[in-house]
N, C-alpha and C positions, 0 to 999 in steps of 0.2 A: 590382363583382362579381369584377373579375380580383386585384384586389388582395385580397377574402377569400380567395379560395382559394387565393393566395401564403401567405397568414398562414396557413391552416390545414395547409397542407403541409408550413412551417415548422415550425409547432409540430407536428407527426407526426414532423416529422425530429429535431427536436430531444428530444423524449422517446426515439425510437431510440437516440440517440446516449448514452443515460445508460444507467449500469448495472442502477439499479433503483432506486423509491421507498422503498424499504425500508432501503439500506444510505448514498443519499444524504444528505450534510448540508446545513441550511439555507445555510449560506453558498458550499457550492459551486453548489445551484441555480441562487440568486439573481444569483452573483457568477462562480466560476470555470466553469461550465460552458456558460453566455452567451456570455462570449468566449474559450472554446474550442472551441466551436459555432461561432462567428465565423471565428477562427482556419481551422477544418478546412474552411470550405465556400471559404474564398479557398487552399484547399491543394488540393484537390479539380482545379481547371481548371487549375494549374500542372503536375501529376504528380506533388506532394511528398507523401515518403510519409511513414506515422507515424513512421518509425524519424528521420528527416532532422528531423522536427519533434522528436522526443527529444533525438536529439544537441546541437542548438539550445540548446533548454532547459537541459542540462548546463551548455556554456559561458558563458550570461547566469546560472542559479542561480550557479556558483562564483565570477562576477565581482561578483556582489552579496554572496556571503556573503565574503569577501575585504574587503570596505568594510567590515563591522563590526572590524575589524582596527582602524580610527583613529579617534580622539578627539572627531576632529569629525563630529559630530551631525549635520549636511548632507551628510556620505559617506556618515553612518548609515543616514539616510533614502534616501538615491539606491540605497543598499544592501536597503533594503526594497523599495523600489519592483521594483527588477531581479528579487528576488525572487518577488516576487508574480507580473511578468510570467512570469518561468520555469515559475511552479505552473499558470497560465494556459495555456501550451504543455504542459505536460503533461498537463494535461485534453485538451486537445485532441489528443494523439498516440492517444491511446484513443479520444476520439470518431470520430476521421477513421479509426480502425481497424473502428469496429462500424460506419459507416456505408457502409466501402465493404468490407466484408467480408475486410479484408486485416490479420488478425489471424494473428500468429506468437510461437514462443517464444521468437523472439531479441526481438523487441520486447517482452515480456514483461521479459526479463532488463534488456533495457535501461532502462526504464522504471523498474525497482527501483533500479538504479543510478543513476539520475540523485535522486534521491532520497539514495541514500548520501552521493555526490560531493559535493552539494550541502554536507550536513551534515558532512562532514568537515574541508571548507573553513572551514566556519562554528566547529567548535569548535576549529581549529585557528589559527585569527583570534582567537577571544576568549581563547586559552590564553596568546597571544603577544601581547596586547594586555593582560591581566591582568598577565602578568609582566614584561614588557619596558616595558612605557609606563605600569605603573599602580602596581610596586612588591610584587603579592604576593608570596606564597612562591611559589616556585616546583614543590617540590616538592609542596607543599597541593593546587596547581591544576593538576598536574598528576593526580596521584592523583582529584582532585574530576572531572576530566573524562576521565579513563577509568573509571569507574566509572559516569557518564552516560552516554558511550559504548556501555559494553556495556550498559547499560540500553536507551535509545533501540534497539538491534538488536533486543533479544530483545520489546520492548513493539512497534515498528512490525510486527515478523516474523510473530508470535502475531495481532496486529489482520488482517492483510493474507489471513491461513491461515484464520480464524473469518469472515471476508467474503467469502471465496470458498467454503468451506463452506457458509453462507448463498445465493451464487447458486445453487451447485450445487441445492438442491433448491427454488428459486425458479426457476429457467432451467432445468436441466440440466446437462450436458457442455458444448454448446454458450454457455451464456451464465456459464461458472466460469471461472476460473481455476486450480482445483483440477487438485493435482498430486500423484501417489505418488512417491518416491522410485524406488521400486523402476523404473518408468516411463523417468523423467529419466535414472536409471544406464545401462541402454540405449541411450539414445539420445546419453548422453555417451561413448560406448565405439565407436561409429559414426563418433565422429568424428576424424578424424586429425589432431595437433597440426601437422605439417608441409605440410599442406593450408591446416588454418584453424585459426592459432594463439591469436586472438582467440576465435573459437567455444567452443575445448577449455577454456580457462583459462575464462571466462562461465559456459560448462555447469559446471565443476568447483567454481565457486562457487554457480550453485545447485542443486546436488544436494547439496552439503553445507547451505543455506539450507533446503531441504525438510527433509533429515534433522534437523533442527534442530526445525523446525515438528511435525513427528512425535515426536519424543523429550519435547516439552513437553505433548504431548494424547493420554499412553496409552491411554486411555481413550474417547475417541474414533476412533483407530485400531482399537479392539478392534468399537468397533461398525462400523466399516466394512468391514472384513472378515465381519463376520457380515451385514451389507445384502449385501454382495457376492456372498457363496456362497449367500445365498438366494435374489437377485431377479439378480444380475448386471446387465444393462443395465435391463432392462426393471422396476425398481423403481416403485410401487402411486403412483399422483398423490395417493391421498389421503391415505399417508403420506407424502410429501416437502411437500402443504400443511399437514400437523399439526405438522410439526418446525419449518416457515417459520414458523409464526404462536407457535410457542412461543420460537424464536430472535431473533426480531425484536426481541426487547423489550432484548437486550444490543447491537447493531449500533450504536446511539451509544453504549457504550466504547469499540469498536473506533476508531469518528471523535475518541475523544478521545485514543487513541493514536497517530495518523497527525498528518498536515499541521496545518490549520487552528490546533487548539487549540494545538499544539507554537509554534507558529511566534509567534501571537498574545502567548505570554506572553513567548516570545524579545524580540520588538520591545518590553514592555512595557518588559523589564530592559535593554535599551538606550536606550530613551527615559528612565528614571532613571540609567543611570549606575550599577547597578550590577547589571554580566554575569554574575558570579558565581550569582545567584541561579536565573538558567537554568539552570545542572548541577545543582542542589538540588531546580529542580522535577522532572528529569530521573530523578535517583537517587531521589527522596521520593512524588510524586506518581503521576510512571508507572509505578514499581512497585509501587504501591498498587492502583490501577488494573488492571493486567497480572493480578493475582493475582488478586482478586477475578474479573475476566471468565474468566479460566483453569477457576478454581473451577466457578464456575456453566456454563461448557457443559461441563466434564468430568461432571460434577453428569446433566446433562441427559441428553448420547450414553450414559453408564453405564445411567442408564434406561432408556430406549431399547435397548440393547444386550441387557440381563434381558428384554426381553417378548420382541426379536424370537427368541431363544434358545427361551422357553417357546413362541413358536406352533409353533417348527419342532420341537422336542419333541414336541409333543401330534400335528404332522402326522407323525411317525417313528412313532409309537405309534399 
């Protein structure tokens, strides 16, 4: 009897700890959010907080993306493995954050960033593994992987912006991540670089990452400013569950612009032996991807954004 009601606790705590069924992928369920779950309930009785567990996760991602730098296929793989545990602790700096309610925006930022690091390491390994040990051009691959580069930013930025959008009127304020620019400038202005130098330069990158996020979904901006000045906080449940259920159906593009799917095809082209092909899925695939998802919720909040205009019309009148 005592041990059902351990397991049913568990699993109450463990559905807490995710962000939502809706924007979840199969293989974080099943895989990264278990022992990340794991992970935060042995952080829990130590006092480690989510940020302690991000930072972690930086230093084991960048040491594993650093192995795909050599030849040999056994640093390759010891290179995935460290990996994988990295995304593992990064699930879990979020979990450990929604279950003891010690969610901040520096853990926010941080969290984006360990995500960057990771990746910069990794194309930074395969550029100098391509050219130095493999013989390409160099400047071919180099061009090929800045141009993944900016890819990858603008495809993970857009997915991460359309998924907190998405909690927003699944959760609310409290269960988004959703950020205005205008927001984040304030509170970057607050802060004084010779106080907290790390703080100021952090914020200053993502307020330019927001502004970013916003200059890509005119159009959805347009409708938020119109939700705003008609409902303010206290926006209609039954609109925020009609936008959820018509959103929903894009939320795996977003998952196929993030981790998982990224990373998957990464390990494939290094398990063949040829890395190369990872900056082509990069430039080829997730802008393919990127545009289409873009399209269809700009598509959507534009609708949206027409009626709520015509109701407040007809209420002016």
């Amino acid at each position: 009897m005592e041990d059902k009601k351990q397991y049913d606790k568990d699993k109450i705590n463990f559905q807490n700890s995710l962000k939502s069924s809706d924007t979840e992928e199969w293989w974080d369920i099943k895989f990264n959010r278990p022992i990340g779950y794991f992970w935060a309930k042995c952080a829990i009785p130590l006092h480690i907080t989510p940020n302690m567990i991000t930072i972690a996760s930086i230093f084991i991602g960048a040491v594993g993306g650093w192995l795909f730098y050599y030849t040999d296929l056994r640093l390759n793989i010891i290179g995935m493995i460290l990996l994988v545990l990295a995304n593992t602790l990064d699930s879990a700096d979020g979990q450990l954050a929604r279950l003891t309610n010690n969610k901040t925006q520096l853990g926010r930022i941080l969290d984006g960033l360990a995500g960057d690091i990771w990746f910069i390491i990794i194309y930074l390994a395969l550029v100098l593994r391509l050219t130095l040990l493999e013989g390409y051009s160099t400047l071919g691959i180099w061009l090929l992987a800045i141009a993944a580069g900016i890819s990858h930013i603008f495809a993970a930025g857009m997915a991460d912006y359309y998924r907190n959008v998405h909690l927003f009127f699944l959760k609310g304020k409290s269960g988004s991540e959703h950020d205005v620019s205008e927001k984040v400038k304030e509170d970057f202005k607050k802060i004084k670089f010779k106080e907290n130098p790390f703080g100021k330069v952090s914020m200053w990158f993502y307020l330019n990452y927001t502004k970013t996020q916003e200059a890509l979904s005119p159009k959805f901006q347009a409708f938020w400013n119109t939700l705003i000045m008609m409902y303010g906080n206290n926006i209609p449940k039954d609109l925020c569950s009609e936008i959820r259920e018509k959103n929903k159906k894009y939320m795996p593009l977003t998952n196929i612009l993030q981790f998982n799917t990224r990373v998957a095809f990464l390990f494939f082209s290094l398990l063949i032996k040829q890395q190369w092909l990872y900056f082509v899925f990069d430039v080829i695939v997730t802008n393919a991807i990127l545009f289409f998802l873009i399209r269809k919720e700009e598509k959507l909040f534009d609708s949206y954004n027409k009626e709520l205009k015509q109701i407040n019309s007809v209420k002016r009148n």
